[in-house]
N, C-alpha and C positions, 0 to 999 in steps of 0.2 A: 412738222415733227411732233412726237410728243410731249414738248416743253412747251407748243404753241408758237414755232418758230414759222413763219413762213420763209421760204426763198424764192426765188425766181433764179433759172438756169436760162444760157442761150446754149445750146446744145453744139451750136454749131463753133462755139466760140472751147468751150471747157464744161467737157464732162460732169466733174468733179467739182470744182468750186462756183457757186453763185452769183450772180450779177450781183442782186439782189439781198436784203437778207433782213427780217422784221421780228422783232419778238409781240408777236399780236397780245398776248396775255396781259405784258409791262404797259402796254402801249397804252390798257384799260384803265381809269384807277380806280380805287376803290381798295379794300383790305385783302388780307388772303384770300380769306371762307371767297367774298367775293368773287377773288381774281379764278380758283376753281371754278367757279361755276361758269364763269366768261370765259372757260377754255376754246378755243376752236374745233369744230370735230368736220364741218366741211369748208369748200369755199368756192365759187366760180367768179370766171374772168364778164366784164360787163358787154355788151352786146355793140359788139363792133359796126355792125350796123346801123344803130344811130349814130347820130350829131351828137358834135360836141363832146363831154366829159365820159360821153358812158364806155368810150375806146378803153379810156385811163383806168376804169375802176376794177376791183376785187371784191367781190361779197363775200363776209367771214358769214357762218350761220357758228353760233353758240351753245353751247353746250345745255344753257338755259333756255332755248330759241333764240333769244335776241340775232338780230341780225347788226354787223358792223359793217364802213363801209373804208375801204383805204383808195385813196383817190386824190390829185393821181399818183398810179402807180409806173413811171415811162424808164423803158430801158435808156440806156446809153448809146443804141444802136438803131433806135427807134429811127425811120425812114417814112415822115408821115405826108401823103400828098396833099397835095395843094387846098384840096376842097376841106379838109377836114384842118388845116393850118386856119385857114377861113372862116371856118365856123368858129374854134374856139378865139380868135383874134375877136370876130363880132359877141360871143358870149361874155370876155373880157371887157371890152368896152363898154359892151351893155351895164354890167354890174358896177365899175366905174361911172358910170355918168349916175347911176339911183344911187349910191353910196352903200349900197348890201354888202358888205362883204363880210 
């Protein structure tokens, strides 16, 4: 929207109301002047095709370039198969045992 809201819709669930629903702008911090200029003006969804987190993620692009990133982002109705339960199962682990988190 133009407040910098994102939503997410299951189309198949409800037209009208959102699954979903993020104010990308609040989510920034920083002052006003700032938070203008980190508006969102586009966004895509992360490339389903790979492994791992990139199912979950939404790229904001900014208003000033920046690029943000919301991740993850999982519906409620999310039906994920096996291979990719797996993958992030092993990505979690992984980061667990180096202590990165």
């Amino acid at each position: 929207t133009n407040e910098g809201e994102f939503m997410l819709y299951n189309v198949q669930l409800d037209l009208n109301q959102p699954e979903l629903s993020f104010d990308i702008s609040k989510s920034i911090e920083g002052d006003r002047k700032a938070t203008q200029k980190l508006s969102p003006v586009s966004f895509c969804f992360g490339n389903t095709d790979q492994p791992g987190w990139q199912s979950f993620a939404v790229y904001f692009l900014m208003k000033n370039g920046s690029v943000y990133i919301l991740c993850p982002l999982v519906s409620s109705h999310i039906k994920p198969n096996d291979m990719l339960l797996s993958t992030i199962t092993e990505i979690v682990n992984n980061e667990e045992g180096s202590g990165s988190f």
